[in-house]
C-alpha positions in Angstrom: 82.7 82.0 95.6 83.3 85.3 96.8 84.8 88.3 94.9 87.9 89.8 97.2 87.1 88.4 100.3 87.0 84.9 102.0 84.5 82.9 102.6 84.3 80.9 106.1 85.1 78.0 104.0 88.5 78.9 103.0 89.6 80.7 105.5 88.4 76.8 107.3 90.6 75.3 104.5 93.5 77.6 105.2 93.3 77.0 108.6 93.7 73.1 107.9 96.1 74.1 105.6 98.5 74.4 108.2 99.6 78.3 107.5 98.4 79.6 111.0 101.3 77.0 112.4 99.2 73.8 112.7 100.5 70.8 112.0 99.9 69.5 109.0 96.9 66.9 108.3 98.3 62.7 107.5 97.3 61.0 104.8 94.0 61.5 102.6 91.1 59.6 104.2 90.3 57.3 101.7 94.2 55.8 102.5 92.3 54.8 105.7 90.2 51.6 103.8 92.6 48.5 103.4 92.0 47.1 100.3 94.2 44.2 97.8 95.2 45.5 94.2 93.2 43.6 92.1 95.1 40.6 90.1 97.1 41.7 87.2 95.5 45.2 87.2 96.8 47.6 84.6 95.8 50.9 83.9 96.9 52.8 80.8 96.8 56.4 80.9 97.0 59.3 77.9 99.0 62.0 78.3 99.3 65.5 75.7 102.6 65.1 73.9 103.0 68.8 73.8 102.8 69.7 77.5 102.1 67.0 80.1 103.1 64.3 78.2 106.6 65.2 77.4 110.0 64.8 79.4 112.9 65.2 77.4 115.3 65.5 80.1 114.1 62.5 82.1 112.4 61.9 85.4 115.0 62.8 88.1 113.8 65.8 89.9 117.1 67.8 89.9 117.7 67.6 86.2 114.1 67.0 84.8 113.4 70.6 83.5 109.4 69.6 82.5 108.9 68.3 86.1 106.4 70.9 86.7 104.7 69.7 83.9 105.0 66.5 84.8 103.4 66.2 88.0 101.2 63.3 87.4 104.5 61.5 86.3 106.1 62.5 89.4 103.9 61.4 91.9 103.3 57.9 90.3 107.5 57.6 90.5 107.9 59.7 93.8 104.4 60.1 95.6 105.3 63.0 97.2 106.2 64.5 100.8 102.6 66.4 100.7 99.8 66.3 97.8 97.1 68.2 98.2 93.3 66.8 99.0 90.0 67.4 98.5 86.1 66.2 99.8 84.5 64.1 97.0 82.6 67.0 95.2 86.0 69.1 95.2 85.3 71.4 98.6 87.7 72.1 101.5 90.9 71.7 99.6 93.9 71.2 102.0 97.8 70.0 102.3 98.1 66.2 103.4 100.6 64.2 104.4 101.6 61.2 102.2 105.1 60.3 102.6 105.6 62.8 105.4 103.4 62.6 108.2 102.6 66.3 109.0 104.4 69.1 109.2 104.8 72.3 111.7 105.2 75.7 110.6 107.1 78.0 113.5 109.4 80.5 114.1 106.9 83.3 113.2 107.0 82.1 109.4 110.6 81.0 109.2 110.9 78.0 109.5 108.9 75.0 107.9 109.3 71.7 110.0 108.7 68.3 107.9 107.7 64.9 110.2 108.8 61.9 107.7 106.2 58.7 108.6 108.9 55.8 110.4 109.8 52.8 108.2 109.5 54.6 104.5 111.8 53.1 102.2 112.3 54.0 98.7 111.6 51.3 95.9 115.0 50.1 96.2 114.7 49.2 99.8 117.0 52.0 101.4 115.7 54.4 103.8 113.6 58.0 103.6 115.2 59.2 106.7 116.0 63.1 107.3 119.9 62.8 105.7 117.7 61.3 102.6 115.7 64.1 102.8 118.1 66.9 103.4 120.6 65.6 100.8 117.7 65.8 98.2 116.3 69.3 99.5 119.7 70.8 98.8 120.6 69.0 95.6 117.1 70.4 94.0 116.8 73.9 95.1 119.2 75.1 92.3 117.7 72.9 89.7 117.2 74.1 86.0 113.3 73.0 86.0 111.4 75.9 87.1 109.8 73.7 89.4 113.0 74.4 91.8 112.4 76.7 94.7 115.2 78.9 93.9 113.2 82.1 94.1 112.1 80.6 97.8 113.4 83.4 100.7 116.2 80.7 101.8 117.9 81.4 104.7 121.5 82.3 104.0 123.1 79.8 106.8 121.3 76.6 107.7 118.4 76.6 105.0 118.3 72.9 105.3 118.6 71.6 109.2 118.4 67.4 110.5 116.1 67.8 113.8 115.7 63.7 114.5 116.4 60.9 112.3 112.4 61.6 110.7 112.3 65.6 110.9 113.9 68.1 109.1 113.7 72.0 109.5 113.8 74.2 106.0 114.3 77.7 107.3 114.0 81.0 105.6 115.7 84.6 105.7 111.7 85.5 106.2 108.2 84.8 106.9 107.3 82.6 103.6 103.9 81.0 105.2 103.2 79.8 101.5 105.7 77.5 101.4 103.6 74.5 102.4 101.0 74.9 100.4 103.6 75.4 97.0 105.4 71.8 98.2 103.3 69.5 95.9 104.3 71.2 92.8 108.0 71.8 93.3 110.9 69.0 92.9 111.9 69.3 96.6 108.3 67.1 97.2 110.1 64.3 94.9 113.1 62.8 97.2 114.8 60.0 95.2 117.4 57.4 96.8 120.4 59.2 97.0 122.0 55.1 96.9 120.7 54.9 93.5 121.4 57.9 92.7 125.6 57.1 93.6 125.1 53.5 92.1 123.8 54.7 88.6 125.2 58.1 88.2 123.1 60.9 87.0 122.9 59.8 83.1 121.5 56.5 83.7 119.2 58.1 87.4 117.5 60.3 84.6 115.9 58.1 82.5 115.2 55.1 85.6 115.2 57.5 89.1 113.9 55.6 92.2 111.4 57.0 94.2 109.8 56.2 97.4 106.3 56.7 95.3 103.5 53.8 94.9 104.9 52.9 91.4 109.1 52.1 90.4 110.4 52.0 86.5 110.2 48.9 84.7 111.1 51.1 81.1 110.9 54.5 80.3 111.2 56.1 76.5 111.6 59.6 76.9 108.4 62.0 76.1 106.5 58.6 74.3 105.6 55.7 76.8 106.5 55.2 80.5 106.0 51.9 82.4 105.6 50.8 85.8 105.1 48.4 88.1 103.8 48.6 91.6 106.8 49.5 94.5 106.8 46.3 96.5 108.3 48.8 99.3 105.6 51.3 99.7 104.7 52.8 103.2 101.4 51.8 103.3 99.6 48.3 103.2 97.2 47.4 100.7 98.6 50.2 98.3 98.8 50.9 95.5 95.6 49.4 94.3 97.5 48.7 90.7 100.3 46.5 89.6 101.2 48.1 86.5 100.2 51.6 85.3 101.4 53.0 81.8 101.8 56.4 80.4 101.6 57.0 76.7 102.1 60.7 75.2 99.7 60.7 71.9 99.6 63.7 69.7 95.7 64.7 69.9 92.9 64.7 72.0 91.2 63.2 69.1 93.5 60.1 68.9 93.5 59.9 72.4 89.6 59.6 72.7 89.1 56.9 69.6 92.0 55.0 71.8 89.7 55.1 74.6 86.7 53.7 73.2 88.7 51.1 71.4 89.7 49.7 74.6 93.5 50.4 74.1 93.6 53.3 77.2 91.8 53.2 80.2 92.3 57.4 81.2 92.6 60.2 79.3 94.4 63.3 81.5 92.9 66.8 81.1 91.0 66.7 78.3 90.2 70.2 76.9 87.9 70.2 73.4 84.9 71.1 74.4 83.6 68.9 71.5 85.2 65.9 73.3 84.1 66.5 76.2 80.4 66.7 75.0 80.9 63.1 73.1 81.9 61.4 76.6 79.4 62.5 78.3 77.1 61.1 76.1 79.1 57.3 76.1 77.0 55.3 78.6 80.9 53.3 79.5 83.0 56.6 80.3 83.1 58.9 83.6 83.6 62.9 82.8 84.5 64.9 85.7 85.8 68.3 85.8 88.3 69.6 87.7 88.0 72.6 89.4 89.1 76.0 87.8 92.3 77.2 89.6 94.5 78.8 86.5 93.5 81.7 84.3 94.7 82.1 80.7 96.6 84.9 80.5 98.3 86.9 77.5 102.1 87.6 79.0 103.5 90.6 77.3 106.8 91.1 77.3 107.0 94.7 78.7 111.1 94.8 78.6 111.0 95.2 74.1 108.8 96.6 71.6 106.2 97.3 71.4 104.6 96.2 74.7 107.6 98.9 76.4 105.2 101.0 75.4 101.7 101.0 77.7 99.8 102.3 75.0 100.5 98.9 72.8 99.5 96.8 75.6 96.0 98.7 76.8 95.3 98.4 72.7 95.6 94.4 73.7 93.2 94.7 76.7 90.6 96.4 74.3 91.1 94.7 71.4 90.3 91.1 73.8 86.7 89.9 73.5 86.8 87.9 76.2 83.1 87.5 76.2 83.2 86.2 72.7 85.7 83.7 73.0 84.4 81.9 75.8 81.3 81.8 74.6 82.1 81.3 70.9 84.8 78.8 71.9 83.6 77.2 75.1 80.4 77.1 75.4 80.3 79.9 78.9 82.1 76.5 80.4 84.8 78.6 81.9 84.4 81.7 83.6 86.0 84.8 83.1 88.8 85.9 84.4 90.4 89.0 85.4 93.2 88.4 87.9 95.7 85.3 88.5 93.0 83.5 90.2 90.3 81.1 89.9 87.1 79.9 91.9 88.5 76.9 92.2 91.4 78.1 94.6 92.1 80.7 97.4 92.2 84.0 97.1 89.8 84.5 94.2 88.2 87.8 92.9 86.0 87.7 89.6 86.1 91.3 88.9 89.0 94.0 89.1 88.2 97.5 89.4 89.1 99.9 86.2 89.6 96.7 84.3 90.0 97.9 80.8 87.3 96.1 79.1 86.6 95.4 75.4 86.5 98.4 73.4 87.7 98.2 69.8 86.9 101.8 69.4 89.4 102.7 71.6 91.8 99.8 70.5 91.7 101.3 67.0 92.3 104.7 68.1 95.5 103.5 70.6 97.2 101.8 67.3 96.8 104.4 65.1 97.9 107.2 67.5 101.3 104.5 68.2 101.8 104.2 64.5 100.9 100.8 64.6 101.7 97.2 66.1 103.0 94.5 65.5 103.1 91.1 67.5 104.5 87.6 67.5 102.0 85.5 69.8 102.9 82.4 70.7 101.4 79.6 72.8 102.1 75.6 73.8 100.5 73.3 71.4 97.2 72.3 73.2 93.3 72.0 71.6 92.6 75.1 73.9 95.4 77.7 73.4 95.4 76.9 69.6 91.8 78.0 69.4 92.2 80.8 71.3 95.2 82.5 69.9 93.3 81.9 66.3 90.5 83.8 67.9 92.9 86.7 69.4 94.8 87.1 66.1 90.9 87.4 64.7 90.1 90.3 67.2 93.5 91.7 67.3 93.4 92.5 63.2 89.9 94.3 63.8 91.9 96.8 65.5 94.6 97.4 63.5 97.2 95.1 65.1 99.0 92.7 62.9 99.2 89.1 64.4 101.3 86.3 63.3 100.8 82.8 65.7 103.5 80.6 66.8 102.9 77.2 68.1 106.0 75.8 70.3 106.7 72.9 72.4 107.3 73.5 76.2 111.3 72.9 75.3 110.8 75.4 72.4 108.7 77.4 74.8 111.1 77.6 77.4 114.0 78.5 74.6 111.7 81.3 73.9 111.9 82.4 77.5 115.3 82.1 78.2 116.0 84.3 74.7 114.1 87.4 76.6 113.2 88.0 73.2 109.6 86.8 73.1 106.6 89.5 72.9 103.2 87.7 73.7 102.5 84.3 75.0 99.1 82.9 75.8 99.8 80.4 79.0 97.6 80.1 82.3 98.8 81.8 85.1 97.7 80.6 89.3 96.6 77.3 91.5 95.5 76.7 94.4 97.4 78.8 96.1 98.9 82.2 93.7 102.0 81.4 94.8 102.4 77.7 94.0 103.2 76.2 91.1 103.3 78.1 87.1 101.9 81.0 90.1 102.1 84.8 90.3 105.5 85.6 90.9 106.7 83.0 88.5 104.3 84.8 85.8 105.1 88.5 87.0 108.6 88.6 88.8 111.3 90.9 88.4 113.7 88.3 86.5 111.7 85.2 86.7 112.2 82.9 83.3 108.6 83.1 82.8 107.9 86.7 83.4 107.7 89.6 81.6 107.4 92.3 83.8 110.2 93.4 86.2 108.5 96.4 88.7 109.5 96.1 92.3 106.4 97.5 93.9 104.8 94.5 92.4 107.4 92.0 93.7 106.9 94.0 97.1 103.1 92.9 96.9 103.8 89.3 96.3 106.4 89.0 98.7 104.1 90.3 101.4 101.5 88.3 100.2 103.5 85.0 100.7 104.8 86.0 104.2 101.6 87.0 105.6 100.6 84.5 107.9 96.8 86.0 108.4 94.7 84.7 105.2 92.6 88.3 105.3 95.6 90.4 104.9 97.1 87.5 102.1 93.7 88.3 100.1 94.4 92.4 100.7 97.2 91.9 99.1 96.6 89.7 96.0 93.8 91.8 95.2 95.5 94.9 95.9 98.6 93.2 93.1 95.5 92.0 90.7 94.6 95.8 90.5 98.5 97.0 89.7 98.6 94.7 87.3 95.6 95.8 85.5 96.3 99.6 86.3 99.7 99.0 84.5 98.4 97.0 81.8 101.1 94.3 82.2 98.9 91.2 80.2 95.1 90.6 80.1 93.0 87.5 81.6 91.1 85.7 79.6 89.2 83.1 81.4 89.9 80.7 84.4 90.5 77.0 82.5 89.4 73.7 84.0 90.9 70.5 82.7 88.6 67.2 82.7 89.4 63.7 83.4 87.9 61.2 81.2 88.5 57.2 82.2 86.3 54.2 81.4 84.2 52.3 83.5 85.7 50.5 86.6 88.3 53.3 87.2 87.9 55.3 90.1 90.3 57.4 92.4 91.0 61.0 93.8 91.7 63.5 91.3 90.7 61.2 88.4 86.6 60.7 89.4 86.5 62.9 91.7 87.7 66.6 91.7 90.7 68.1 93.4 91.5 71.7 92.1 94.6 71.4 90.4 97.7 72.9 91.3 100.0 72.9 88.3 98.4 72.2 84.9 96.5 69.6 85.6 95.0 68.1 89.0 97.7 66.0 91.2 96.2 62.3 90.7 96.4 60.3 94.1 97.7 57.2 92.2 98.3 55.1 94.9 94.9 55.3 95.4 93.6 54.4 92.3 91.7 51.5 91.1 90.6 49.4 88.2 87.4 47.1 89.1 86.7 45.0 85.9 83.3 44.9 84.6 
């Protein structure tokens, strides 16, 4: 991939994309081959109790605060409106159309136009029709997940407009050309049956929501063990290729791999110890395939309190990082290094930022003692990865004089934390496949986003422009021009851009498990209605 500037390849991709006003593409290609779920298929799937596997607050897009998290969860339940595609070895990543059929972008920017396919029904048996749609649209913009488009440029009359009984117009105050490609990751991509919805009242729609997805409910303990059974409803013939697929939270990555191999799990989502990783490769009966890296780590500082109010605290950070040493130390050189909210994985993606400040615990040491000295709380979700690295920061941190205590948190702890303003460094991955989609840029950097800690408006300027712009040369101007205000301010170093792998046993196949899509949350949007389970 190219540093700063596109390649013909994705600026082709972006062009399919749809953000020059084409319509958008229809369903992934391999939807195109008719094929008969296999009798009594069941796939059981392992899922990170700490971060992907956990949903306190239930499924329902409007009140599900995790969603986000959760995406492989939600499109099982929900499918989706849009997920996003890629060839078999990962290339030309793009926006299709699952339970939309494409989609228009006009009005000079303004105004996104959604095409619903005829004849989709949720898993109830009512219609997705554009009321459906709209009444869904408006009842999860000002959700409390962070998955909400909230921060979207809404329009302030007629955000949300019925063209036909299938097409609905969202329409914004601006030109917000990103919007399509941050759909598959917000809760707005979820509709749910707004008859259910009225029948079971929101307490009960939580925990049992019905979707128009491949899969609907049959039982659903909260953050432990999700079942479901195959939607007898679903849009299109011959799919899914499942009847039943399960989803079990399970506390380690360790655990979840001796489940595997004892037969009791057939998938194991976004595995990250390298050491794991290495062992299933080496198992004649598993599948390894890595996903490719769209989301840097990042160490937020929160630049609003002591000490990182103060730039010379957070420079001694950048110099204090050995990035070099922790990826090789830690990772093996899997993952490459990172200095902006991008990754080679995704659009927009520049390896290197000019005046960078660089290792240097000279200079670290020298920073500290002319402050007085520093002191930091850093905190992290509980993963394999971000526990090892934040062990390895508080390491390098202490060489120069800065004294480290580690926090380990849930994501509800986690987003506690945020919401207390109170917080001083967190280790979390930043980007996608597009910077603004998903856990993106402005959601790590915005002036009053939960997740940020930085508020400076010529930043917000930056990424504001950056989402309008409608030419993909002058969006990469303008993300690296943001990548270096970042890094001239010293708002929070990049460590290195993290790729989550899929391990599954042999017979299971599918798009985004054994094959690679670059993900655009966490981890890579599964196509589950396209997955299958041939027994050996």
């Amino acid at each position: 991939m190219p540093t700063g500037r596109l390649s013909s390849e994705l600026i082709l991709s972006a062009l399919l994309v749809g953000l020059m006003g084409c319509s958008g593409d229809s369903a992934p290609a391999s939807n195109e081959v008719e094929q008969s779920p296999a009798d009594g298929s069941e796939l059981t799937v392992l899922l990170d109790a700490g971060t992907v596997g956990a949903w306190p607050a239930g499924l329902d897009p409007a009140t599900n605060t995790t969603a986000g998290f959760n995406l492989t969860l939600m499109n099982a339940v929900f499918g989706g409106l849009f997920q996003l595609a890629a060839d078999p070895e990962g290339s030309n990543p793009r926006i299709v159309g699952v339970l939309a059929e494409g989609y228009e972008i006009t009005n000079d920017g303004r105004t996104l136009v959604i095409h619903l396919r005829d004849s989709v029904r949720f898993s109830d048996g009512t219609p997705l029709d554009a009321e459906a749609l709209r009444f869904n649209i408006e009842r999860n913009i000002a959700a409390p997940c962070a998955c909400a488009p909230i921060r979207w440029p809404w329009a302030e009359e007629n955000r949300v407009v019925i063209v036909d009984n299938l097409t609905v117009a969202l329409n914004f105050s601006r030109p917000y050309s990103a919007a399509i490609n941050g759909l598959p990751v917000i809760n707005v991509n979820w509709p749910a049956s707004p008859a259910a919805l009225a029948a079971m009242g929101e307490d009960e729609f939580r925990v049992r929501p019905v979707g128009a997805g491949p899969f609907r409910i049959v039982s659903n303990q909260l953050s432990s063990r999700l079942e479901l059974e195959r939607n007898p409803h679903y849009w299109q013939a011959g799919r899914p290729l499942l009847d039943r697929l399960v989803f079990q939270s399970i506390a380690s990555e360790q655990a979840a791999y001796l489940a595997l191999l004892a037969g009791d799990a057939q998938v194991i989502e976004g595995v990250t110890s390298t050491a794991i990783i290495e062992q299933a490769k080496a198992e004649a009966g598993l599948t390894v395939t890595p996903q490719p890296p769209t989301a840097p780590y990042v160490i937020q500082l929160n630049t609003s309190i002591a000490p990182f109010n103060d730039a010379r605290a957070r420079e001694a950070i950048y110099l204090a990082t050995d990035v070099e040493a922790i990826r090789q130390g830690l990772f093996k050189g899997w993952y490459p290094a990172a200095e902006s909210f991008t990754g080679p994985g995704g659009l927009f993606h520049a390896a290197e930022v000019p005046g960078y400040a660089r290792h240097d615990l000279d200079r670290a040491r020298a920073l500290v003692d002319e402050i007085g000295g520093v002191e930091v709380k850093l905190g992290t979700l509980q993963s394999f990865v971000a526990e090892q690295v934040v062990t390895a920061l508080q390491s390098q941190w202490r060489e120069a004089g800065i004294d480290v205590s580690i926090e380990t948190v849930d994501i509800g702890s986690l987003i506690q934390a945020l919401r207390s303003r109170e917080w001083q460094a967190l280790l979390q991955t930043v980007g996608s496949y597009d910077p603004e989609s998903g856990s993106g840029v402005t959601l790590r950097f915005g002036s009053g986003q939960l997740f940020s800690g930085v508020a400076d408006p010529a930043l917000d300027a930056l990424f504001a422009d950056a989402a309008s712009a409608t030419d993909m040369h002058d969006r990469d101007a303008l993300y690296t021009t943001a990548a270096k205000h970042i890094s001239d301010n010293r708002y929070a170093p990049f460590l290195f851009a993290f790729s989550p792998t899929q391990i599954v046993t042999r017979g299971v196949s599918g798009p985004g498990l054994t094959t690679p899509i670059p993900p655009i949350a966490i981890n890579t949007a599964v196509h589950w209605q396209d997955v299958s389970l041939h027994h050996q």
